[in-house]
N, C-alpha and C positions, 0 to 999 in steps of 0.2 A: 684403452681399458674402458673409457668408458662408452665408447663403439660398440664394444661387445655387450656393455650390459643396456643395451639399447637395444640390441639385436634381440638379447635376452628377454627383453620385456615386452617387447613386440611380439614374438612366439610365443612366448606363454600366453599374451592376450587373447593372441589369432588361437590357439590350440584350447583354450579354456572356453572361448566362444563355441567351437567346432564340440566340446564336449555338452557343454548347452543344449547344442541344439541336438545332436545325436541322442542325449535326456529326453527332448519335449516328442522326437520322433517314434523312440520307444513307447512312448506312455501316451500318444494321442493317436498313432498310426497304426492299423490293425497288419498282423504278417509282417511287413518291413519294421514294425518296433521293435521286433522278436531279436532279427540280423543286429538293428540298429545298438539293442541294448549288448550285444555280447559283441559287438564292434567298440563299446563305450573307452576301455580301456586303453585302444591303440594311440589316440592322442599325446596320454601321459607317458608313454613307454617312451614313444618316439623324443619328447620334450628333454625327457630326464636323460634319455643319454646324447643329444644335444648339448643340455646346458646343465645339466647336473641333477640332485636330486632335491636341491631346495628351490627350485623352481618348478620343478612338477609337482609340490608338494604346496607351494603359491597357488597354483595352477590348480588345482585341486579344490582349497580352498575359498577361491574365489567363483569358479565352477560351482561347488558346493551352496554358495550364499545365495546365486542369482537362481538356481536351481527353485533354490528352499521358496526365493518369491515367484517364480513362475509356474512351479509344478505344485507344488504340495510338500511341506516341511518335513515329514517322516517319513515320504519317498525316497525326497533327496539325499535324506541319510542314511537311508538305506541302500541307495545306488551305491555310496559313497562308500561306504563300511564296505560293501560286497564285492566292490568290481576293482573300488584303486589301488589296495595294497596287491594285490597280484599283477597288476599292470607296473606297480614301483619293484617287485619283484624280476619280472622282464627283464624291465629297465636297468636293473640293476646289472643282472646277469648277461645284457646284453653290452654292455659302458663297460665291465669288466672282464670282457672275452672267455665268461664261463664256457665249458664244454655244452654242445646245443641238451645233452641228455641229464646234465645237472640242473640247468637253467629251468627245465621243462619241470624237474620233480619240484624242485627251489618253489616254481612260480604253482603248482598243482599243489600242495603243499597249504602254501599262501592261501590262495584261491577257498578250501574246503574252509580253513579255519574262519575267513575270510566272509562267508555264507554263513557258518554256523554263528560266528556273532552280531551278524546282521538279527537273524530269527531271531537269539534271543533278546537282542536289544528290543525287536518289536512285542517278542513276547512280556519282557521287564515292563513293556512303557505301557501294554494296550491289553495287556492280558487276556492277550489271544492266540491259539496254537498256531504260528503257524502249517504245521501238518496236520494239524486237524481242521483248518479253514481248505487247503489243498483237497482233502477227500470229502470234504464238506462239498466242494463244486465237483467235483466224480461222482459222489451221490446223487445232485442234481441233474446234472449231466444225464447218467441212467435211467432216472425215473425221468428224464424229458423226452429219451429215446425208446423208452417202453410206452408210454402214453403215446408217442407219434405212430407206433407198431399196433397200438390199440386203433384207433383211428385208422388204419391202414384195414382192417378189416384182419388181422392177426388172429389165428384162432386163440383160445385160454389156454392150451396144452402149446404150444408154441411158444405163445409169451412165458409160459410159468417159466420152461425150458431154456427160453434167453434170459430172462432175469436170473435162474440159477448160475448158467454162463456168466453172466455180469459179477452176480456175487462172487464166483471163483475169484473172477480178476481184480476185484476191490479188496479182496481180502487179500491176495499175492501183491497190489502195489504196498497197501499199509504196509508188510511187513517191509518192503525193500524202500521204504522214503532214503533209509538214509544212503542206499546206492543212489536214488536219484541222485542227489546230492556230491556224491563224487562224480558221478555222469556228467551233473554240469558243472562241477572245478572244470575234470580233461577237455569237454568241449570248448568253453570257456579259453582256456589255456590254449591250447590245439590250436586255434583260431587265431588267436593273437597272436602264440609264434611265429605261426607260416605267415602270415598278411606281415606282421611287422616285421619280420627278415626280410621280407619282399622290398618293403616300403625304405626300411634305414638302406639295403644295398642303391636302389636308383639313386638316392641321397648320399653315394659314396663309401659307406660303411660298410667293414668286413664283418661278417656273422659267423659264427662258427654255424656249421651245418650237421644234421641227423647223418651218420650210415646209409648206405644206400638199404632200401627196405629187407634184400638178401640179405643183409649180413646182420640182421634187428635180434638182440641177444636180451632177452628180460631178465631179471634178476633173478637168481636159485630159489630163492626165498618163497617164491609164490608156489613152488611145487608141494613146497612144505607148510604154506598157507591153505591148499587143498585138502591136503588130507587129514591135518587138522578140523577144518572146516566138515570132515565126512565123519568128524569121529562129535565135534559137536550139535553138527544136527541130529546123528544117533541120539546121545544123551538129552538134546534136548526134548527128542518127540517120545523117546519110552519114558523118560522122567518125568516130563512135561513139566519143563524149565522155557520158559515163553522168552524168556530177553536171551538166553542162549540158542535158541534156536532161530530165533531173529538174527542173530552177531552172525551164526554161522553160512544160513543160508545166505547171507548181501555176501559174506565174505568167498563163499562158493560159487557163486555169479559170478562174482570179478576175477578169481584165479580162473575159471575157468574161459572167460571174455579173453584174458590175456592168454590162455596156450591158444585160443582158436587166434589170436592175430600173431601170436609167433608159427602157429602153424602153417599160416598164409604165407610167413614170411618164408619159410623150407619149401611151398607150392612154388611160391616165384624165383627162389636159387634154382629149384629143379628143372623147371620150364624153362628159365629168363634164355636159352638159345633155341628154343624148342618151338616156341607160338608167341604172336606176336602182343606185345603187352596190351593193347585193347583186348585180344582174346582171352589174355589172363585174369585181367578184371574181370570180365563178365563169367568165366570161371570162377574166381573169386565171389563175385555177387552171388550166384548159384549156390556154393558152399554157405555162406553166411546165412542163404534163407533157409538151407534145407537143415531141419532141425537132427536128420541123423547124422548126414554128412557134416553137419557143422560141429557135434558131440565129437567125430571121428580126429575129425582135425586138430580139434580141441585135446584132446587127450596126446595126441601126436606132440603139439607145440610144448603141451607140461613137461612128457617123458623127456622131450629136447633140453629143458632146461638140465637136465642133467645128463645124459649122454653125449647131446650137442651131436649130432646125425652129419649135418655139413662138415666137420671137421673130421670125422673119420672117414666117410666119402671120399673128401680131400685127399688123403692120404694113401688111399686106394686107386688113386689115379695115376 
């Protein structure tokens, strides 16, 4: 017994170091912080279904402390608040052999909430937006990119022209902050699943695993999160209802983000004997960039949600 919890204390040391400094490389390292900060979580996942969940929650803590004196104190708890409870969500899910496609909502889920009371703790403590500090630097950003384009010898009808251009696009992210936002829960999430399944099996441990990508079935729900979403950007753009027409269009984005990747997924059942899966990727990439063929696809993978195409195929065979 007490081997074990020697063992125990040891890994958490080593693992709470390793979160350290994966912190200091985020926040001091330009590009590799970027990886390093959304790699942050893999430590504690791995720890907690190791040795349980009151030692990654040690682990955490003590992470958290040395952080607060090496980086900056409202960083740290920021890292803290954003990145650990979906990493203890993981963890959870993985110690108790949830199905890989519960686990993922369980810890995406986590994760968003996760974010949002990060922000507002910084907004409560600093009273500062931060989505308004976010386009705050997009603003600057533009006007550093137009001033370089002046300087370039850019005629004024050019520049007004890209600067209008800019403002389309600063005004289309404001409204979509809060998809950003679930953008980087999934990524976020996405990332640590796959690495830490990778990492707990070499270490021995059975992971439940995803469907193979043919067989990727999204939830009904978002079909009818669509058309919703078509009927409140109507009302919100002739009514001119601004926070309805915000909800609508993120939520439009995403239903329709999801039929284009269940779409890809009826591409790759169709193909998977046909071309070789390198080929299919790069098929795939193709589709993704091209904004009709990627709408095409997109509406394909919705109507699937409900007719489900591969299963009556199936049955035709």
């Amino acid at each position: 017994m007490a081997d074990v919890k020697i063992k125990s204390m040891t890994e958490s040391g080593l693992l709470a170091a390793i979160t350290v400094i994966t912190a200091l490389i985020g926040v001091y390292v330009p590009v590799l912080g970027t990886i390093a900060i959304l790699l942050w979580p893999l430590p504690i996942l791995v720890l907690e279904v190791r040795h349980g969940i009151k030692w990654a929650l040690l682990s955490i803590l003590a992470a958290g402390i040395i952080m607060s004196i090496l980086i900056e104190p409202m960083a740290a708890v920021r890292m803290v608040i954003g990145f650990a409870p979906p990493a203890i969500a993981l963890g959870y899910g993985f110690r108790n052999g949830l199905p890989a496609a519960r686990n993922l909502m369980l810890s995406l889920v986590t994760a968003i909430f996760s974010m949002l009371l990060a922000m507002a703790m910084l907004f409560y403590i600093t009273d500062i937006n931060p989505f308004d500090m976010q386009l705050d630097m997009l603003e600057e950003t533009i006007a550093a990119t137009l001033s370089a384009y002046e300087a370039m010898g850019m005629s004024q009808e050019q520049i007004a022209e890209t600067k209008q251009q800019f403002d389309t696009v600063f005004k289309l992210v404001s409204l979509l902050m809060p998809l950003v936002i679930i953008c980087s829960g999934i990524v976020t999430t996405w990332i640590n699943f796959v690495i830490g399944t990778k990492v707990l099996r070499r270490l021995g441990y059975e992971t439940a695993s995803l469907p193979d990508f043919d067989e990727w079935r999204l939830p009904r729900i978002i079909i009818y999160l669509f058309v919703l979403s078509l009927v409140g950007l109507y009302w919100g753009s002739t009514r001119q209802i601004a926070p309805l027409y915000q909800a609508a269009l993120n939520v439009n984005i995403l239903a329709t983000f999801a039929g284009l990747i269940q779409g890809i997924a009826i591409m790759s059942s169709v193909l998977r004997h046909r071309v070789s899966r390198w080929v299919f990727w790069l098929i795939a990439a193709f589709v993704f960039l091209h904004g009709f063929m990627a709408q095409i696809v997109a509406f394909v993978g919705l109507f699937d949600m409900i007719f489900d195409y591969r299963r009556r195929f199936a049955k035709k065979r």
